[in-house]
C-alpha positions in Angstrom: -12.2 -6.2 7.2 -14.9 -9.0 7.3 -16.5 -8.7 3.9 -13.9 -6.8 1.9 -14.3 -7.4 -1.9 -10.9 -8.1 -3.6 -11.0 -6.4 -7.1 -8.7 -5.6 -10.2 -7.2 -2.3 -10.5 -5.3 -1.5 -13.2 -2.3 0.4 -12.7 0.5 2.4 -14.6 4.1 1.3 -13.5 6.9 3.7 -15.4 4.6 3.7 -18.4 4.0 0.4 -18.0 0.0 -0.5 -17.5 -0.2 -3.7 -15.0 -3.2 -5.0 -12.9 -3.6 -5.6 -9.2 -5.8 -7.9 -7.4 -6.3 -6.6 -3.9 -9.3 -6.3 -1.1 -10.9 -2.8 -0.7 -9.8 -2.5 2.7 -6.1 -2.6 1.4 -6.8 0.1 -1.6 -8.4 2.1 1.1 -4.9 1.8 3.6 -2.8 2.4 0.4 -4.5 5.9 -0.4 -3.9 6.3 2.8 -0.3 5.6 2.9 0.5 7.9 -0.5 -2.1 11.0 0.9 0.1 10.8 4.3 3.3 11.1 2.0 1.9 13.4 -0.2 2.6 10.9 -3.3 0.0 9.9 -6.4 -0.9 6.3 -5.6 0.9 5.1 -9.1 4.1 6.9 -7.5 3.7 4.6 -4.3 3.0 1.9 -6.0 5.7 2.3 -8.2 7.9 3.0 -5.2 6.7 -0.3 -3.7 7.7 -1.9 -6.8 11.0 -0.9 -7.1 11.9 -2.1 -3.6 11.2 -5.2 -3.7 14.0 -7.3 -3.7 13.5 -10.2 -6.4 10.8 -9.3 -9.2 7.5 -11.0 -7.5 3.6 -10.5 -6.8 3.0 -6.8 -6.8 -0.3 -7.8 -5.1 1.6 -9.3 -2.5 4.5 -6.7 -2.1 1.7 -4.1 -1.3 0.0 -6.0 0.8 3.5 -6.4 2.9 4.3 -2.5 2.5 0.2 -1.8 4.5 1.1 -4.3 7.3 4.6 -2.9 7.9 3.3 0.9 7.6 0.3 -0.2 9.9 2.1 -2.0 12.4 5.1 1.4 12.1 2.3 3.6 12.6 0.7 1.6 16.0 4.2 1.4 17.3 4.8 5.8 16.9 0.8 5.7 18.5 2.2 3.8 21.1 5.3 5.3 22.0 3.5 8.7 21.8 -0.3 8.3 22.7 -0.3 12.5 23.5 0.3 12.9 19.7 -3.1 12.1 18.6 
């Protein structure tokens, strides 16, 4: 992750167009996560958003939802290594 640009994205929220400030690296793990689900990224996004608690930093709410779906998918790894 040494090295990883953060950049804007603009994004569409339920028809509402928002920006993102995020490092590739997280883009990258968020593709990722809606490919694995077989979501659009501005439905997992939007997903993320919804969750959230208390209306905050979208940037930082997605950030959140990569670590816990890293650190979810290292613990299955784990508890299964004859899976991959």
């Amino acid at each position: 992750m040494v090295g990883s640009l953060i950049r804007k994205h603009s994004v569409s929220i339920r028809g509402h167009r928002t920006s993102i400030t995020l490092e590739d690296a997280f883009m990258d793990a968020l593709r990722q996560m809606a490919d694995q689900r077989g979501l659009a990224l501005a439905a997992l996004i939007a997903e993320i958003d919804g969750a959230q608690a208390t209306p905050g930093n979208l940037s930082s709410a997605l950030r959140l939802a990569v670590l816990d779906w890293a650190l979810n998918s290292a613990d299955a790894r784990a508890r299964n290594p004859d899976s991959e």
